[in-house]
C-alpha positions as a printed NumPy array, in Angstrom:
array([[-25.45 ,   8.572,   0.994],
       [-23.4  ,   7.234,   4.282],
       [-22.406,   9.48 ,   6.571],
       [-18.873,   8.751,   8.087],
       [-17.583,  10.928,  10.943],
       [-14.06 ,  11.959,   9.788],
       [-12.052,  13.355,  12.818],
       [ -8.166,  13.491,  12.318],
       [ -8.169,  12.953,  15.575],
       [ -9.884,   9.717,  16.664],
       [ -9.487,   6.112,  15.827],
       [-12.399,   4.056,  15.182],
       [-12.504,   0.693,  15.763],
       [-14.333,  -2.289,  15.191],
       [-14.352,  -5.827,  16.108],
       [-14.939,  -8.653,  13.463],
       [-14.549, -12.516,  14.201],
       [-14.62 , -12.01 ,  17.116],
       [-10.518, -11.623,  17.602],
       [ -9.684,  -9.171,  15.4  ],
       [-10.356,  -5.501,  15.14 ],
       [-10.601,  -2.857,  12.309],
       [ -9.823,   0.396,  13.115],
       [-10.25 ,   3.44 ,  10.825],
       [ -7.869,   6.48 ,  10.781],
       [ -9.075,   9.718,   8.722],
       [ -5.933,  11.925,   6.823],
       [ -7.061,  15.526,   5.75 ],
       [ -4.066,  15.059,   3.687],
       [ -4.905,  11.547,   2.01 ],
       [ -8.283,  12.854,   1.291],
       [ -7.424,  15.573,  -0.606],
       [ -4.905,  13.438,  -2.177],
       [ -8.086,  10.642,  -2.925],
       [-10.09 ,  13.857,  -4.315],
       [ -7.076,  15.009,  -6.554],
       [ -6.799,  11.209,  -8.313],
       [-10.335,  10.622,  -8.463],
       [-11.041,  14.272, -10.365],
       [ -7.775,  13.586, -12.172],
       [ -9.51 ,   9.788, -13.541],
       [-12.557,  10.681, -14.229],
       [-11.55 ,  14.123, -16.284],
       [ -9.449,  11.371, -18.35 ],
       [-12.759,   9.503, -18.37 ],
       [-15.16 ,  12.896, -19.586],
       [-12.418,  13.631, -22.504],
       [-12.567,  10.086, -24.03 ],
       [-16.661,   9.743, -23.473],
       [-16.432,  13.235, -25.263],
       [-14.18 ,  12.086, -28.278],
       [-16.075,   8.784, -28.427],
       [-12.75 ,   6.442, -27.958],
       [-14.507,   4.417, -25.211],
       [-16.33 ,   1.306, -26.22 ],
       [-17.586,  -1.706, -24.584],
       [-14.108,  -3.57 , -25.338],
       [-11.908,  -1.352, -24.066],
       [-13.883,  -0.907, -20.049],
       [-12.917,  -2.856, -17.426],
       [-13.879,  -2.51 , -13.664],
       [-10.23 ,  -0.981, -12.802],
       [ -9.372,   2.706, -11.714],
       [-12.054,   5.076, -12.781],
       [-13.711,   2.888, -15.104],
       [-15.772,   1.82 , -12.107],
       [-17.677,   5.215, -12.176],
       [-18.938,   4.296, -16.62 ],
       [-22.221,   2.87 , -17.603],
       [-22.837,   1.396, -20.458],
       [-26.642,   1.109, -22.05 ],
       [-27.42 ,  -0.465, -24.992],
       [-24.368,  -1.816, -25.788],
       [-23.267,   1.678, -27.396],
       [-23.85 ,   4.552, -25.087],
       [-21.088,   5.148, -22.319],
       [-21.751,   7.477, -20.1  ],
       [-20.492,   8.498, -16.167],
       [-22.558,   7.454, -13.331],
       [-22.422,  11.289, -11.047],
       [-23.675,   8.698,  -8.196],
       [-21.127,   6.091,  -8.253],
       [-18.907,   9.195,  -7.988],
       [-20.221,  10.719,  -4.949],
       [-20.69 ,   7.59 ,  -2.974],
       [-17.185,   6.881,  -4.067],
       [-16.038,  10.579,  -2.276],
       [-17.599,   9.794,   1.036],
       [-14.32 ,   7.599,   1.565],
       [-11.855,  10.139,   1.171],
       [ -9.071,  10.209,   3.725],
       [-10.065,   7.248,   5.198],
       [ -7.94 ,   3.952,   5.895],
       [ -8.322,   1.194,   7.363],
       [ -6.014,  -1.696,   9.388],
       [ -7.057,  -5.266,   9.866],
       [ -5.104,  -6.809,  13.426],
       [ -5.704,  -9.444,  15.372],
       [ -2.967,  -8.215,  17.956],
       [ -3.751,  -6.724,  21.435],
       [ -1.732,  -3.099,  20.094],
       [ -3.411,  -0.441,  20.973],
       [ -5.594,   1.566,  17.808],
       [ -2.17 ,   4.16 ,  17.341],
       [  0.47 ,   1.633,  17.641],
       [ -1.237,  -0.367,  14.783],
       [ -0.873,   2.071,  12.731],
       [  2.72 ,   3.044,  13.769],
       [  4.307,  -0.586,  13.11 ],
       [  1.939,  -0.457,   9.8  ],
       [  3.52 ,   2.531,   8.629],
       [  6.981,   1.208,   9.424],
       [  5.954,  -1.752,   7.208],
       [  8.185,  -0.896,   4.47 ],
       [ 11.62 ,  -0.75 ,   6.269],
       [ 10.796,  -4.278,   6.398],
       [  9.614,  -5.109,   2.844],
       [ 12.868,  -3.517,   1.397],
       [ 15.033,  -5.465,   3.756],
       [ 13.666,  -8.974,   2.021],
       [ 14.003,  -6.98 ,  -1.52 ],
       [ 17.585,  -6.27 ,  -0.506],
       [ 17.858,  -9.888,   0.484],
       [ 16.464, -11.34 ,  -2.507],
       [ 17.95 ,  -8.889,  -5.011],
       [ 21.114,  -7.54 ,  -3.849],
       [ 22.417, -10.382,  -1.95 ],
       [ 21.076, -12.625,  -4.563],
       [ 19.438, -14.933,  -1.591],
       [ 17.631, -17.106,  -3.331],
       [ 14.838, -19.995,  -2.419],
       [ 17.503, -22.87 ,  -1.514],
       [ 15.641, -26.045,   0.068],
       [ 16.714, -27.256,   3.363],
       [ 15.016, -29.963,   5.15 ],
       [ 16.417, -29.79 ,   8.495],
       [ 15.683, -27.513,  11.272],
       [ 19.911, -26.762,  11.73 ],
       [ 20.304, -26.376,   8.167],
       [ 17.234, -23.813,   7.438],
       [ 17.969, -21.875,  11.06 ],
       [ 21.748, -21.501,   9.308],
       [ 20.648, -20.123,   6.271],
       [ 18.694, -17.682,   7.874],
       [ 21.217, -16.789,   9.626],
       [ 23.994, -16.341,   6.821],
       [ 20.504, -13.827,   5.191],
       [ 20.355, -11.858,   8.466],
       [ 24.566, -11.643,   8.451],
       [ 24.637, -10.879,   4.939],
       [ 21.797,  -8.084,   5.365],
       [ 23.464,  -6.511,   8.576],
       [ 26.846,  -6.324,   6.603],
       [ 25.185,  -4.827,   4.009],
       [ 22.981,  -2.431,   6.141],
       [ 26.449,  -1.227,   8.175],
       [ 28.152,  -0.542,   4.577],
       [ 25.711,   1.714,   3.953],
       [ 25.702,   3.242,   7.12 ],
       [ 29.267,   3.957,   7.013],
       [ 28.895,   4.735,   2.826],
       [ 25.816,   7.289,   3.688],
       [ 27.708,   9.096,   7.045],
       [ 31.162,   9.471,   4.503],
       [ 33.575,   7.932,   6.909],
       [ 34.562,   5.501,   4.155],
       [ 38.564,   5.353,   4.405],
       [ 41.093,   3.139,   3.032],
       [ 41.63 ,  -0.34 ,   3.553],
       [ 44.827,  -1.969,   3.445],
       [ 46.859,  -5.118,   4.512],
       [ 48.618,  -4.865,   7.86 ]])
């Protein structure tokens, strides 16, 4: 079996292709949280190998399926191995940059990933910004620009919604 060093606190990094890097964080917390969904899988797996509901049809390579064997066509059984090689990965995760960040900074902007992800679901669900084709620079630079409007407008409603200084409006 591999043996990984997992210290919470050291990055280890690697370089590929010459320009960028991996580096490898370890979480006591996402390992036990690996161990808890792996144990919770494969007891799923042991109570249908048990009640004989698994056959050859119904595996597929996804989740904990990984860890069956099937022999002869007919016996399914769970490869112990393919479990423990599968364990010496807990808490570990891994980032893929080709930036000049240092090892912790990858990781923060990584983390803040999401803030970013729901701003374009905001855009393309709540502001309804659909896929409109431009083919000039001014025109495509504008419609960005009415999305980033729209989503700041949006983003200071709910600011002001969220902090309760909502008041009434009315016509001077």
């Amino acid at each position: 079996m591999l043996s990984l060093e997992k210290d919470p606190h050291r990055l280890n990094e690697t370089v590929i292709n010459g320009d960028e890097r991996i580096i490898v964080s370890y979480s006591e917390q996402r390992a036990a949280k690996d161990r808890h969904n792996r144990d919770k899988g494969i007891q799923r797996l042991r109570k249908a190998c048990s009640s004989g509901k698994i056959k050859k049809q119904n595996v597929n390579q996804r989740g904990y399926n990984k860890f069956l064997v099937i022999e002869n066509d007919v016996m399914v059984s769970i490869d112990e191995e393919k479990i423990a090689v599968d364990a010496q990965w807990d808490g570990l995760k891994s980032y893929v940059t080709n930036t000049d960040l240092p090892a912790e900074e990858v990781i923060t902007q990584y983390h803040g990933l999401w803030v970013v992800e729901r701003a374009f679901r905001i855009t393309k669900g709540s502001l309804e910004a659909r896929p409109i084709f431009h083919f000039t620079e001014r025109r495509i630079e504008a419609h960005i620009c009415i999305c980033f409007v729209a989503y700041k407008l949006y983003k200071e409603l709910e600011r002001i919604r969220v902090s309760g200084r909502v008041g009434r409006v009315r016509q001077v």
